[in-house]
Each structure stands twice: as structure tokens, then as C-alpha cells.
C-alpha positions in Angstrom: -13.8 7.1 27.7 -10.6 7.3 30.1 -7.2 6.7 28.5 -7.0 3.5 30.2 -9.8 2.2 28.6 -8.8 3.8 25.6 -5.6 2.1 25.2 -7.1 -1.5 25.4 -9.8 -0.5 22.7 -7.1 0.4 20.3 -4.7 -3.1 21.6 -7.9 -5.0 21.2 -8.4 -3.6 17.0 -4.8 -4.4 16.3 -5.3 -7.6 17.8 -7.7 -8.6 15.1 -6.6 -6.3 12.3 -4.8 -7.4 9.1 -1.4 -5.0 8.8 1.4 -5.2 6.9 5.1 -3.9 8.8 7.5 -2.3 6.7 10.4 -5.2 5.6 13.9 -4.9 6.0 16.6 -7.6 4.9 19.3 -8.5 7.5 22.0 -11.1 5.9 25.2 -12.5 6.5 27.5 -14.4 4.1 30.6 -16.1 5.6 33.9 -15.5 4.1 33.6 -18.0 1.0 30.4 -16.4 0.1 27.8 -18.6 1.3 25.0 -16.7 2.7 24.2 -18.3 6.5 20.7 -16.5 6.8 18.8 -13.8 5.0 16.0 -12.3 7.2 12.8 -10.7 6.1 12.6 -9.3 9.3 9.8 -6.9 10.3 11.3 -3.5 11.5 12.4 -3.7 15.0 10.2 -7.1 16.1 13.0 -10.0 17.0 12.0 -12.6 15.9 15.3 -14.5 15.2 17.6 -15.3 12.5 16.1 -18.1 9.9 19.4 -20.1 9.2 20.1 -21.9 5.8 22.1 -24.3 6.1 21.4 -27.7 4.8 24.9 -29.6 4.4 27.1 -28.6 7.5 29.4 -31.2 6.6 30.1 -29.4 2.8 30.4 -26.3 4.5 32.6 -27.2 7.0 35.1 -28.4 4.4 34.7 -25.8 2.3 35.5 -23.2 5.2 38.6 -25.4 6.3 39.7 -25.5 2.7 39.3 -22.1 2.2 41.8 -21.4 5.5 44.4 -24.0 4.1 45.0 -22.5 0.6 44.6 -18.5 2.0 45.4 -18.8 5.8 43.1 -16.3 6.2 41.8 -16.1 9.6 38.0 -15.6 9.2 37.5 -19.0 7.5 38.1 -20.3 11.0 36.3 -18.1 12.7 33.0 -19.0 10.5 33.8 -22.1 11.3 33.5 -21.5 14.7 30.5 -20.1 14.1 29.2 -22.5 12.2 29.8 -24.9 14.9 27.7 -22.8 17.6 24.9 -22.8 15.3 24.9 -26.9 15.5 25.6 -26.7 19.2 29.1 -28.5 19.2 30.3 -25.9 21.6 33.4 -28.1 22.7 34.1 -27.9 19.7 34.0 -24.4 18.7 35.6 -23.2 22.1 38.6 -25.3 21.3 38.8 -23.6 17.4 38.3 -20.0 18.9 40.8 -20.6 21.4 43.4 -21.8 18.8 42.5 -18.6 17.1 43.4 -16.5 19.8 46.7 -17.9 19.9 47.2 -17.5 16.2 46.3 -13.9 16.2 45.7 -12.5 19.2 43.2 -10.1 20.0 40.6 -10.6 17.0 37.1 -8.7 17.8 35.6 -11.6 16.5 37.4 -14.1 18.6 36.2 -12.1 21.7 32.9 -11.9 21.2 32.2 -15.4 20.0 34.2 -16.2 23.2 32.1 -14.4 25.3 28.9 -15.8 23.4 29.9 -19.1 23.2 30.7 -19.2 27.0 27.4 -17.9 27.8 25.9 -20.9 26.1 27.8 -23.2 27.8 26.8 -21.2 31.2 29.9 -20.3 31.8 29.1 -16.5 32.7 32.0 -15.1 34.7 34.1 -16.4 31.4 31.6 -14.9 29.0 32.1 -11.4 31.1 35.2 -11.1 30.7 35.5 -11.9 26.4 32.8 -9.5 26.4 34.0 -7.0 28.3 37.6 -7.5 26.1 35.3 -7.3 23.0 33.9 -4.0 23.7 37.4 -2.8 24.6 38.4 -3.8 21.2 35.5 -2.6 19.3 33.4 0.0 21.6 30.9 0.1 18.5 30.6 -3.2 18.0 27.2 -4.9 17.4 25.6 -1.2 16.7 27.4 -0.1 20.0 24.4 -2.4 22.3 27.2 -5.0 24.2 26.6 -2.6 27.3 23.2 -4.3 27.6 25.0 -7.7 26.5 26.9 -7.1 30.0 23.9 -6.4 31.7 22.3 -9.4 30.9 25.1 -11.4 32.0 25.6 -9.5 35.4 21.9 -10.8 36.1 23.2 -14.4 35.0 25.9 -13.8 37.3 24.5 -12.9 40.3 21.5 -15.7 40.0 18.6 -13.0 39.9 15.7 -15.1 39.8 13.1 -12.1 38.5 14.8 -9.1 37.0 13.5 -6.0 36.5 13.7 -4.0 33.2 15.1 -1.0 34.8 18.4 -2.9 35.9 18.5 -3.6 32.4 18.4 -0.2 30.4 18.9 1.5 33.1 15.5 3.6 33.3 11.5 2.6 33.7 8.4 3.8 31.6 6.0 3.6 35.1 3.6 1.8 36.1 0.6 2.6 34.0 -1.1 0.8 30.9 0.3 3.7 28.9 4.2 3.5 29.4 6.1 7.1 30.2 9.5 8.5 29.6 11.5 11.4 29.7 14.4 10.0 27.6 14.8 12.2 24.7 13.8 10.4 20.8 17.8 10.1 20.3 17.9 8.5 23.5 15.0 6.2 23.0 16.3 5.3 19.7 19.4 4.3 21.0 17.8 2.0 23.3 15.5 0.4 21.0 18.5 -0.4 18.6 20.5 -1.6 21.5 17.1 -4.3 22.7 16.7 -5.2 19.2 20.2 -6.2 18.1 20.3 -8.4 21.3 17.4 -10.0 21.1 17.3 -11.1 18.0 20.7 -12.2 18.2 19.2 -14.2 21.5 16.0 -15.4 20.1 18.2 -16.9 17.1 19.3 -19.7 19.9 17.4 -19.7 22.4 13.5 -21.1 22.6 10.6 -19.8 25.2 11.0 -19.7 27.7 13.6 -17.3 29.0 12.5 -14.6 32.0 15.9 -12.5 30.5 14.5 -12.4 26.9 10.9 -12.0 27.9 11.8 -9.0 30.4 13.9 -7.0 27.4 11.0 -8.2 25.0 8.6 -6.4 28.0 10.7 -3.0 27.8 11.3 -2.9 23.7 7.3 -3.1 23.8 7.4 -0.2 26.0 10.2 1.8 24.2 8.1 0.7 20.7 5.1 2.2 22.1 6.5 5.5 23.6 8.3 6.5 19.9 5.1 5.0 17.6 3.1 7.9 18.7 0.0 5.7 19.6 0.1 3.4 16.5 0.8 -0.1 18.9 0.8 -3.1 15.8 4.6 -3.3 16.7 4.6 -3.0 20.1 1.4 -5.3 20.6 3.6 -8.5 18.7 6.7 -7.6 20.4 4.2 -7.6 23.6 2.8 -11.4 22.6 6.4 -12.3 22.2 7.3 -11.2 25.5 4.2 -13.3 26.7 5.5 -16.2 24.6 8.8 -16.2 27.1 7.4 -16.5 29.7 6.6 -12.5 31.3 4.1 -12.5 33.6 2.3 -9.1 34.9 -1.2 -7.6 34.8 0.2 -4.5 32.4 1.4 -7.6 30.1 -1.7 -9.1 29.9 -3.8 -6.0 29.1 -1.3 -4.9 26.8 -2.0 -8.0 25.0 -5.7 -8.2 25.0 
């Protein structure tokens, strides 16, 4: 048996096997202690953050109560963020900007800029607070914003089918087994860098999405390279990919 053929037996017994990833918990609690989400998330598969609110209203208040009696910034900043989850994006571009005024040059303020500005399609804005964040923070959001730019670039210039190696900057070939010479530090980077963004992307936007199912294309790839032939991970990050909207015949027999 070739290794091509090889490679679709073992993707076709994943397919139908029971497994069991290893867990991690991601959470974040805003500053008056409620916790927003708290993912089980399997270990480098995006699939989102589960928000918890139930009462935006309540939490609102409390957040803008919270600012009034400690004029501490961050209350207004969850807010903000708060808002983005619900969509009111007029709204939470007119709080952030306020923010910037009251304290210029906030991280925070920057990146929810940039991200909220992005939502509203507003790339060329959402460049810019990006690029500001990263000159803020370089290591911000585990040092992956490069790719953040990158995504917006493609927004920017209107590509209609971009490839994965404008992206991260490299390509695993073009057979069913991907390739690489990046180094296992280098790979890692990368996969930390696809992960943090699409999850962060998958948390707002739904299938389908040619940006998000390109990445999700090329974190199969990089998955599959550092597993050392063990594809359960790669194979769902692969469906997901297909879920967005990627189309290709190395998709579909990855996914068989």
C-alpha cells in the first residue's frame, strides 16, 4: 500500500473512531468578577468561545456602576466588550473612543478598536488600531496579531480566494501528506498563532467565511506535520475547515 492510500485508510478509522482529546479550560472574568465564558476546549481545535451571559442588562449596570464608584478604566472597557458580543457596535465604538480620550493609548482600547472596526467592515480603520496595538503590546494575544494583520490585508485588498501561504507565510505542498521544513519551535509558533485567532474568530463569526476556512485548512496541515501521523485533531479541524466553506480535492480526501 502507497502512502497515499495509506493516509486515507488511517483518515477514514479516525473518521469512525470514538477518541477522547486532551481538555484544557480557557476563561475570562471581567473586572467585577463575572466570568463571560469558560471553555472546555479541546487542545488546539477552535471551536469558539461558549458565552454566558444571560442578563446583559444586570451586567451592563453592574459594569457602569463598578466605573462610577472606582473610575477604573477596565469596567468600561468590559463594557465595550460586552456590547460587541450583543452586536451594538455603534455603540461600543462610541464607548472605546471615549476611552481613548480618557486615557490614551490603552492596549485594550486598540485592539478592541481594531476588532470592532473589522466587524463593522471598516478594514483600513481596523489596520491601523491593530497595527497601534501590536506597537503597544508586541506580545499581545500570545504574540499572533501578525497574522491578525494578514488577514486584514486580504480584507483590504478584496482577495476573493486567498491562499494559505500569503497567510503564514510558508506552504506544506501539494500532496495528501502535507511537508515542511519549519523547525518544531517554528511550527509551534504557528500553530499557537492560527489557533488564538481562530477561535477568537469563530467566537463571532458563523460558516461560511473563505478567511477562517483557509487558516482552518493550514492549522490542519501544521496539526498534522507536528502529530507525528496521529490525525484525530487534524481530521476535525479539517471538517471544520470544510464547514467554512474550503473547497479543494486535498480537503476532501483529508476528510474522507
Amino acid at each position: 500500500m502507497n502512502k497515499f492510500k495509506a493516509f486515507v485508510v488511517v483518515i477514514v478509522l479516525i473518521s469512525f473512531s470514538k477518541t477522547f482529546a486532551c481538555l484544557n479550560w480557557e476563561l475570562k472574568t471581567l473586572k467585577n468578577n463575572f466570568e463571560i465564558y469558560r471553555d472546555r476546549t479541546h487542545q488546539y481545535i477552535p471551536y469558539g468561545h461558549q458565552f454566558k451571559i444571560k442578563d446583559f442588562p444586570s451586567l451592563i449596570l453592574d459594569l457602569e456602576n463598578g466605573y462610577k464608584k472606582t473610575k477604573d478604566i477596565d469596567y468600561l472597557s468590559d463594557k465595550g466588550y460586552v456590547l460587541i458580543i450583543q452586536e451594538k457596535y455603534d455603540e461600543a465604538l462610541k464607548l472605546y473612543l471615549e476611552i481613548e480620550k480618557i486615557k490614551p493609548n490603552r492596549y485594550s482600547t486598540a485592539s478592541n478598536l481594531g476588532t470592532l472596526y473589522e466587524l463593522m467592515g471598516e478594514n483600513e480603520k481596523a489596520y491601523e488600531w491593530i497595527k497601534k496595538s501590536i506597537k503597544i503590546n508586541p506580545e499581545s494575544h500570545e504574540g499572533s496579531e501578525w497574522l491578525h494583520l494578514k488577514i486584514l490585508e486580504v480584507k483590504i485588498l478584496k482577495s476573493q480566494n486567498p491562499s494559505g501561504a500569503f497567510f503564514i507565510n510558508t506552504n506544506f505542498g501539494s500532496e495528501i501528506v502535507p511537508k515542511t521544513k519549519l523547525s518544531n519551535k517554528e511550527l509551534q509558533k504557528l500553530r499557537d498563532a492560527l489557533y488564538f485567532q481562530l477561535n477568537e474568530r469563530i467566537s463571532f463569526i458563523i460558516p461560511k467565511d473563505k478567511i477562517i476556512a483557509v487558516l482552518l485548512f493550514e492549522l490542519g496541515n501544521v496539526t498534522t506535520v507536528m502529530s507525528e501521523y496521529n490525525y484525530k485533531d487534524a481530521s476535525k479541524i479539517y471538517l471544520l475547515s470544510k464547514q467554512y466553506g474550503f473547497e479543494g480535492e486535498l480537503l476532501n480526501l483529508s476528510c474522507v
